[in-house]
SETORTI-882368 format. One line per 5 residues: number of its first residue (from 1); their letters; for each residue x, y, z of C-alpha. Coordinates in nm, 3 decimals. Layout:
% residues N
NUM = a = X:Y:Z | ...
***
This chain:
% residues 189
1 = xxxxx = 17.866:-17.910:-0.431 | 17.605:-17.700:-0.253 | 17.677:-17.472:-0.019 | 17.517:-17.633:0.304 | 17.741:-17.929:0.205
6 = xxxxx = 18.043:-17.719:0.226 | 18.010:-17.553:0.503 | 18.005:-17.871:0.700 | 18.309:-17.982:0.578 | 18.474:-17.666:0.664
11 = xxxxx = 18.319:-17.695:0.976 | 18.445:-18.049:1.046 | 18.791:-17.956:0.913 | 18.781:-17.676:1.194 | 18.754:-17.907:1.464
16 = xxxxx = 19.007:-18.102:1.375 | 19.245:-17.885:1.331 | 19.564:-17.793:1.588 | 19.455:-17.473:1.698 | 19.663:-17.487:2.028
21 = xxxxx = 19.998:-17.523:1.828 | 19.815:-17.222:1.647 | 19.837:-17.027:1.930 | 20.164:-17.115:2.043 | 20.300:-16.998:1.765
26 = xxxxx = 20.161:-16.651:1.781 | 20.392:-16.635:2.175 | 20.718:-16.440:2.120 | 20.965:-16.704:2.088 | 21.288:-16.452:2.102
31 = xxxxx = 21.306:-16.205:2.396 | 21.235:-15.854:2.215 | 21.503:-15.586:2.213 | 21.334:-15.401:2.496 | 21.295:-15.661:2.653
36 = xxxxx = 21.648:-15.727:2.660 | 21.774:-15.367:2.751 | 21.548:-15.395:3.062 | 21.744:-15.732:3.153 | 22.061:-15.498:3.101
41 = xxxxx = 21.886:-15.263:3.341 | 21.798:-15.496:3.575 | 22.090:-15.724:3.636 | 22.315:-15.520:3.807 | 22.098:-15.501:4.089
46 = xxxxx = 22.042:-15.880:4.130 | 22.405:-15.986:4.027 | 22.696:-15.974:4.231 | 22.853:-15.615:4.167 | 23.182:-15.778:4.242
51 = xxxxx = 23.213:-15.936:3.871 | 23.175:-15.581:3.696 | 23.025:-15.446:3.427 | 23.158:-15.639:3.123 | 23.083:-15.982:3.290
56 = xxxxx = 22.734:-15.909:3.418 | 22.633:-15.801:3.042 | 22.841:-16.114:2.919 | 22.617:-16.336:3.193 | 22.272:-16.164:3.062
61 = xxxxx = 22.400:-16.232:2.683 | 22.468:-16.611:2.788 | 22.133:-16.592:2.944 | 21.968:-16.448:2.640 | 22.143:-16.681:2.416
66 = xxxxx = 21.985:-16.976:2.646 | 21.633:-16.825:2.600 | 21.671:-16.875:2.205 | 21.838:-17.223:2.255 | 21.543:-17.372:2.467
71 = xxxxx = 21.336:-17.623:2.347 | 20.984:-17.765:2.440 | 20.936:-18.106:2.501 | 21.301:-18.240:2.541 | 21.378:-18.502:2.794
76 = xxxxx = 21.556:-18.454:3.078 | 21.720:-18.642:3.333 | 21.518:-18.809:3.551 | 21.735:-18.876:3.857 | 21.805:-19.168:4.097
81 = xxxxx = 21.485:-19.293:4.242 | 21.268:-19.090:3.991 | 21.185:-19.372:3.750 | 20.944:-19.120:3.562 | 21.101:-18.923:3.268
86 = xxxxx = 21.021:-18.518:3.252 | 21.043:-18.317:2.959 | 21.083:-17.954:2.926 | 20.820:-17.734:2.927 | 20.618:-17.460:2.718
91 = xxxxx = 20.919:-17.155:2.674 | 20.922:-16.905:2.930 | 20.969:-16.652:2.675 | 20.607:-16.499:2.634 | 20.599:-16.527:3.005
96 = xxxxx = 20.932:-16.315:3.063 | 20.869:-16.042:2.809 | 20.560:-15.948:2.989 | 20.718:-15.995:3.334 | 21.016:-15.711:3.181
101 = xxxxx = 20.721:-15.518:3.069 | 20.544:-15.491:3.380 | 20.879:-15.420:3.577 | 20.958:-15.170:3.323 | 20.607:-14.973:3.399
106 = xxxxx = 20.682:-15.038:3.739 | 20.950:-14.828:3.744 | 20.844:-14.526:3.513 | 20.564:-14.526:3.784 | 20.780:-14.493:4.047
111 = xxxxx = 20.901:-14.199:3.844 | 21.168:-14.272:3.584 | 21.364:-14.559:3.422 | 21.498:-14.887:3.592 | 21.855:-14.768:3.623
116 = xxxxx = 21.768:-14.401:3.751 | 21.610:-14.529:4.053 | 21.721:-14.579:4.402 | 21.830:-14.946:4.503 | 21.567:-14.954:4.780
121 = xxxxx = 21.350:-14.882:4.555 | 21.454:-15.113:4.271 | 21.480:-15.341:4.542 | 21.119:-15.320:4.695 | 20.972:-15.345:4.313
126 = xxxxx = 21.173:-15.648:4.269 | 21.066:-15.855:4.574 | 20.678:-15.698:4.504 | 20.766:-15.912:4.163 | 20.923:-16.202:4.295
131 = xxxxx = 20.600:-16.231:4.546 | 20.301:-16.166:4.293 | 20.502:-16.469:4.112 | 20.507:-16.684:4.381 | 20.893:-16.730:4.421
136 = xxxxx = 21.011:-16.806:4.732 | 21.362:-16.933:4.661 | 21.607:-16.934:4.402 | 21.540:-17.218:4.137 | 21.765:-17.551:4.132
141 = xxxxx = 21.733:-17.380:3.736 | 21.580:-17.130:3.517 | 21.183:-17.272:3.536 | 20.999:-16.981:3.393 | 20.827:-16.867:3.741
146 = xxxxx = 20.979:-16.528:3.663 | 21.242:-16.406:3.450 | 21.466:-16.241:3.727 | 21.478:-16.559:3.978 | 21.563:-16.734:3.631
151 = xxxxx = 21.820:-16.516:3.544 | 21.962:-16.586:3.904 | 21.916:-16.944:3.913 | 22.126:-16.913:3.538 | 22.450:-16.767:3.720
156 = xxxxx = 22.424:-16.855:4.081 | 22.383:-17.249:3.963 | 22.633:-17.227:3.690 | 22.994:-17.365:3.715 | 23.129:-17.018:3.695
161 = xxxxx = 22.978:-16.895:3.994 | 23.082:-17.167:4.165 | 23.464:-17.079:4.055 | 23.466:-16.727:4.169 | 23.287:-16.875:4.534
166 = xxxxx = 23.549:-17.092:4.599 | 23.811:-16.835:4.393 | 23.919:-17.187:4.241 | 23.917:-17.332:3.908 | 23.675:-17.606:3.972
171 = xxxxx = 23.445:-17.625:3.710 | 23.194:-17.820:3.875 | 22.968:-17.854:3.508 | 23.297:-17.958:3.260 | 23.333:-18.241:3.117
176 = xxxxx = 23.743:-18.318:3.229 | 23.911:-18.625:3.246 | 23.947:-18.883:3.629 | 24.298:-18.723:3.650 | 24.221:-18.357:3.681
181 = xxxxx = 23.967:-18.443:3.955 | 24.232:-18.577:4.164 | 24.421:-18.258:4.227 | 24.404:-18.001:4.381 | 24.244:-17.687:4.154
186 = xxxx = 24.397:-17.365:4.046 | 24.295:-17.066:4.188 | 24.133:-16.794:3.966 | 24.367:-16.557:3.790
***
């Protein structure tokens, strides 16, 4: 084979190969470790401070756990009167590590790590976030527009959150049988 001959095949093989999924697999498809001890850091100051400690880490761990779970491309319900099925998206991953990052250098500007600042201030570099994102409500669900109106939207939407509104066993996202709907629920212990 002569050279000249084989780099034009090489060449045509090039252009036919996937090079998007290529680069999809270089994206982070686990959040890092410090990007998940800057979630720590973070979500006391946008979760309630009424469920304590233990249960805001236990909510970011369920959140974290959700971020390895997610898949590309899955169907998803398509509603009454939306005759069009959607699938899930690209992850939010790469897109969330980078958003932690940037908070993360945020703060050390400001002059010192997330937790050591004031709330007003952790405050004011959270809505400068939310804003350069675009976000202006919370997400029907996590959608990848940032990673702390997603880790909102995660609790805020969830069935537990609606239990400790209503300070009822409801459990508004279990599956429970016609019977239990019927009566009245328990409150929370």
């Amino acid at each position: 084979m002569q050279r000249r001959t084989l780099l034009q095949w090489v060449a045509s093989c090039a252009a036919v190969l996937p090079f998007q999924r290529l680069r999809l697999l270089a994206q982070p498809r686990e959040l890092t470790p410090d990007a998940i001890a800057m979630l720590h850091e973070i979500s006391p100051t946008v979760l309630p401070a009424s469920l304590g400690a233990e249960r805001v880490r236990a909510t970011v761990d369920k959140f974290v756990q959700w971020t390895r779970g997610y898949r590309e491309g899955v169907a998803m319900t398509h509603g009454y009167g939306h005759p069009r099925l959607q699938k899930t998206g690209a992850s939010p991953v790469a897109g969330y590590v980078s958003q932690l990052a940037a908070l993360d250098a945020d703060a050390r500007a400001k002059g010192g790590r997330w937790s050591s600042l004031g709330l007003e201030t952790r405050r004011t570099l959270l809505d400068a976030a939310l804003t350069k994102a675009s976000v202006r409500a919370l997400p029907p669900r996590p959608m990848g527009q940032h990673v702390v109106a997603d880790l909102m939207a995660f609790y805020f939407r969830s069935s537990e959150a609606n239990d400790v509104c209503y300070s009822a066993m409801i459990q508004r996202e279990v599956c429970r049988p016609i019977a239990v709907t019927i009566r009245r629920p328990e409150p929370l212990r």
